[in-house]
C-alpha positions in Angstrom: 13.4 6.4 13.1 10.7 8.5 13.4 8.0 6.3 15.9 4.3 5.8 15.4 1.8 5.4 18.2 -1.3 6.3 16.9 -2.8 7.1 13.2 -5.5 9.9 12.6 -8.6 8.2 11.0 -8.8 8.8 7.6 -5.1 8.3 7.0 -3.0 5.4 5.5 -1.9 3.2 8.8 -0.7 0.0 7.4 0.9 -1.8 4.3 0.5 -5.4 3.8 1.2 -8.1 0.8 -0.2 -11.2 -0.1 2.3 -13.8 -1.5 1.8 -16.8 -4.0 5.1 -17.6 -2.3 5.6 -15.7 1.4 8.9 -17.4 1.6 10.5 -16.7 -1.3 9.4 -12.8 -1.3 10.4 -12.7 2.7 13.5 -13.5 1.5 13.7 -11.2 -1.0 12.4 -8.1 1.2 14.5 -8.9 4.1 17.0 -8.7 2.2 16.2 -5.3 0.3 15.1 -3.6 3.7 16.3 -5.2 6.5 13.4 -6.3 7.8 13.3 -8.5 10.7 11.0 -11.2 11.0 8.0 -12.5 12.7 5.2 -15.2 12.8 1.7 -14.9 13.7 -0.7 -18.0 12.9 -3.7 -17.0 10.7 -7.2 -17.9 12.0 -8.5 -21.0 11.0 -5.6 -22.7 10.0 -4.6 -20.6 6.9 -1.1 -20.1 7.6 0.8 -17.6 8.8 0.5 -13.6 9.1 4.5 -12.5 9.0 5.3 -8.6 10.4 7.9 -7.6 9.2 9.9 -5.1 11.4 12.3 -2.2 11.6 14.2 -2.0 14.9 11.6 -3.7 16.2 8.7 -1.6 15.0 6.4 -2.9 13.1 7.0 -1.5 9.2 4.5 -3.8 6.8 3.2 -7.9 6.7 2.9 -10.5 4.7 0.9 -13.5 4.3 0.2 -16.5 1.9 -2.5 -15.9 -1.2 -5.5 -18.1 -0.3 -5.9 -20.6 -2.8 -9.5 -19.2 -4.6 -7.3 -16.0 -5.2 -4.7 -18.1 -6.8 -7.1 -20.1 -8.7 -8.7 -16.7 -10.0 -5.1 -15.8 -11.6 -4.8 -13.1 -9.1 -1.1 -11.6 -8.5 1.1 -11.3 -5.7 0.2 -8.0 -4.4 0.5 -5.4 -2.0 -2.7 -3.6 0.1 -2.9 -0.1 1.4 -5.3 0.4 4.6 -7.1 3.4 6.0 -7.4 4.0 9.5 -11.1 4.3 10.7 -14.8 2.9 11.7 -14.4 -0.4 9.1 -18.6 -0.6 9.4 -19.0 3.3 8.7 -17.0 3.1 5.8 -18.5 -0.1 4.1 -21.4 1.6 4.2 -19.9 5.0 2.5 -18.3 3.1 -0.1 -21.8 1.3 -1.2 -23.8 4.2 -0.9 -20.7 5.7 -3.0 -21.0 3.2 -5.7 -18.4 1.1 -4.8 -18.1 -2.7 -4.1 -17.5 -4.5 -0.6 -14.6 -7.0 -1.0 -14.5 -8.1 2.5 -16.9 -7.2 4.9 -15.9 -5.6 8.4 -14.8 -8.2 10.8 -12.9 -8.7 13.7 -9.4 -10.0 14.6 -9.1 -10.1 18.2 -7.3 -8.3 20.1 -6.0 -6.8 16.7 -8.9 -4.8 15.4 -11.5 -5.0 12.8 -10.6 -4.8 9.4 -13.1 -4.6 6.0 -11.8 -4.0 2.4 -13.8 -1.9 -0.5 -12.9 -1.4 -4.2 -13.2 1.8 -5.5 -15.1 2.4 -9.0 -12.2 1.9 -11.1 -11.9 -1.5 -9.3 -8.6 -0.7 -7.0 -9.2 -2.7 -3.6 -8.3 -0.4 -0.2 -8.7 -1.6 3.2 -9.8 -0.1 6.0 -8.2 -0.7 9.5 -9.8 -0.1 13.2 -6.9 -0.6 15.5 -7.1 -1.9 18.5 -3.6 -3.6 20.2 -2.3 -3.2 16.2 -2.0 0.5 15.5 -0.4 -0.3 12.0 2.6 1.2 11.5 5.0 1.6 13.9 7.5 3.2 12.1 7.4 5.7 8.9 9.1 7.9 6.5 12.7 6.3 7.0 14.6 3.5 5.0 12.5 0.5 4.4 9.3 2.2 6.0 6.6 2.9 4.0 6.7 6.8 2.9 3.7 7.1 -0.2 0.8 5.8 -1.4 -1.1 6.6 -4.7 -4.0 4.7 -6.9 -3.6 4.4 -10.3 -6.4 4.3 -12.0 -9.2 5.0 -15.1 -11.8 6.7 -13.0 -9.7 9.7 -11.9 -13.1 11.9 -12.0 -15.4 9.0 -10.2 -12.4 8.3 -7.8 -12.2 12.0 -6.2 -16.6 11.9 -5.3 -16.1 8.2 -3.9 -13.0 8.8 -1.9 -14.1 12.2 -0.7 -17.6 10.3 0.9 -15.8 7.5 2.1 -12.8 9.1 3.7 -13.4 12.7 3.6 -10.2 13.3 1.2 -10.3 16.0 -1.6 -8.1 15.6 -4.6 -5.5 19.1 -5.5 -4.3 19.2 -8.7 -0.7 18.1 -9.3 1.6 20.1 -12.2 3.1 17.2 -13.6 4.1 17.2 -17.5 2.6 14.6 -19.1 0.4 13.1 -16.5 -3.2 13.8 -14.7 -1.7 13.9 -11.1 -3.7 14.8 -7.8 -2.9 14.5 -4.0 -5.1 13.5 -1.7 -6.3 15.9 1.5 -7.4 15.5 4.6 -7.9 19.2 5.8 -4.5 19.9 5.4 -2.7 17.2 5.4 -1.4 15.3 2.4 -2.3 11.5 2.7 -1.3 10.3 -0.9 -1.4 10.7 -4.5 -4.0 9.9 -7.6 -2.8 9.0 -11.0 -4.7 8.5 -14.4 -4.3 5.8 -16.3 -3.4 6.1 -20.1 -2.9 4.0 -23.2 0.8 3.4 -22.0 -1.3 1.0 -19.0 -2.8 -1.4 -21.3 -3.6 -4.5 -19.6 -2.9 -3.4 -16.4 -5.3 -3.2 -13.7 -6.5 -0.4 -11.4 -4.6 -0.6 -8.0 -2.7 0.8 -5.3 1.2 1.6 -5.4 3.0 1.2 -2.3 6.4 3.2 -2.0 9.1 2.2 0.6 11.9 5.1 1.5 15.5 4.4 0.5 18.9 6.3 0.8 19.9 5.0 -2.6 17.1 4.2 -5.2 19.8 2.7 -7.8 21.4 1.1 -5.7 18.1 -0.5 -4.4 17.1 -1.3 -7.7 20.4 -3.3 -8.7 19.7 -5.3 -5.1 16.7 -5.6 -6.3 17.9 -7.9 -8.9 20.7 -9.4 -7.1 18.2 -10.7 -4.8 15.7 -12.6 -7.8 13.6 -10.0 -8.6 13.9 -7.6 -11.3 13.1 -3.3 -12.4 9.8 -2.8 -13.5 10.9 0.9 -14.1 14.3 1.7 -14.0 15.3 4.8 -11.2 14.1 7.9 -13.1 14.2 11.5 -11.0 11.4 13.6 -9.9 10.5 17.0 -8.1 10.1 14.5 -5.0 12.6 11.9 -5.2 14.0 9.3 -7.3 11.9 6.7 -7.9 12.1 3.1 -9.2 9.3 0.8 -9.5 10.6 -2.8 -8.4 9.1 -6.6 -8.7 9.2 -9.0 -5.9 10.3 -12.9 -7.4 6.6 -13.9 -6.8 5.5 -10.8 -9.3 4.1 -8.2 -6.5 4.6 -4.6 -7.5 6.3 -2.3 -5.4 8.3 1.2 -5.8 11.2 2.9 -3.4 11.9 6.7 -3.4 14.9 8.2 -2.3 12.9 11.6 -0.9 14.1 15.0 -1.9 11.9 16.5 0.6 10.3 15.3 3.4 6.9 13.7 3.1 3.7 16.2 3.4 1.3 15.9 6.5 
């Protein structure tokens, strides 16, 4: 497995979810990936943080949904974060138009952490690492490999994450769809996608995607293990992809790669 020790600022460092029901989608990802498993107690008493760990490297967390989320009809869900100054980059993203979520605070000896929403309302995080890099482990089977927001604001999105992260959109050629990656200098961080009338009802967010060796084969676990194909495997210049549903409704896709990941 190829190991992480550091991220460059401005990159994606860490994946996380937030569960209506940690349990039941531990299960259910453990099982998909292989993750091992372990417990950190949330401050103040609000349960537990769960890493969740290839080979003992850390690959993506978990932890419960607090109960205002729930009560606000909010999903099971999965977060992308940024590695850089959390403070610097709340103040980018309001002076960018966008909207503070969480401001910047600190989990010691973790780091500090703050999450923004961009202007066509998907949430991002950003992480300052201190003992927790992020990820530990990328780019193999059951690490996390891509990252794109899908969203209505393609045009607003490419000003606001350029001034908060210093990213630049280049156009993708993809029939049928308005497609851009994401640059930092020359490195590819992740993808933009425009939403159209086929996303009705269906909110602005980031899409997390996990590497596989077999994406149908991952998708028919996928079911075998309670949750079910929000898209079924479908082929690409990059990979084959499936988009996949966690039992407690979080939104996730896999990729068997074609080539290896830009950056």
């Amino acid at each position: 497995m190829p190991h992480v020790d550091s991220h460059t600022a401005g990159t994606i460092n860490w994946v996380d979810m937030v569960s209506t029901d940690l349990d039941a989608a531990s299960a259910f990802y453990t099982g998909l990936f292989g993750w091992e498993t372990e417990d950190m107690p949330m401050p103040g008493g609000g349960g537990v943080y769960r890493f969740f760990r290839l080979g003992g490297r850390d690959a993506a967390a978990g932890g419960p949904m607090p109960p205002e989320m729930q009560a606000q009809g909010i999903p099971s869900h999965w977060n992308v974060w940024v590695a850089g100054d959390a403070d610097q980059a709340v103040e980018r993203a309001g002076a960018a138009g966008g909207q503070v979520l969480m401001a910047p605070m600190t989990l010691a000896p973790s780091g500090r952490l703050a999450m923004i929403a961009d202007p066509g309302g998907a949430a991002v995080g950003i992480w300052e690492a201190d003992q927790h890099i992020g990820a530990g482990v990328l780019d193999e089977p059951g690490a996390m490999t891509w990252y794109e927001v899908n969203t209505r604001a393609f045009e607003e999105n490419k000003r606001f994450y350029g001034e908060v992260f210093g990213w630049t959109a280049e156009p993708l050629e993809a029939p049928g769809v308005n497609y851009a990656t994401w640059k930092l200098g020359d490195r590819t961080v992740g993808g933009m996608l425009e939403m159209n009338d086929q996303w009705e009802g269906i909110p602005s967010s980031w899409m997390v995607y996990f590497a596989v060796t077999d994406t149908d084969e991952a998708a028919r676990r996928a079911t075998e293990l309670g949750g079910s194909v929000g898209a079924p495997p479908f082929d690409t210049a990059f990979g084959r992809i499936a988009v996949l549903v966690d039992p407690t409704g979080g939104h996730f896709s896999v990729v068997n790669p074609t080539q290896p990941p830009a950056g």
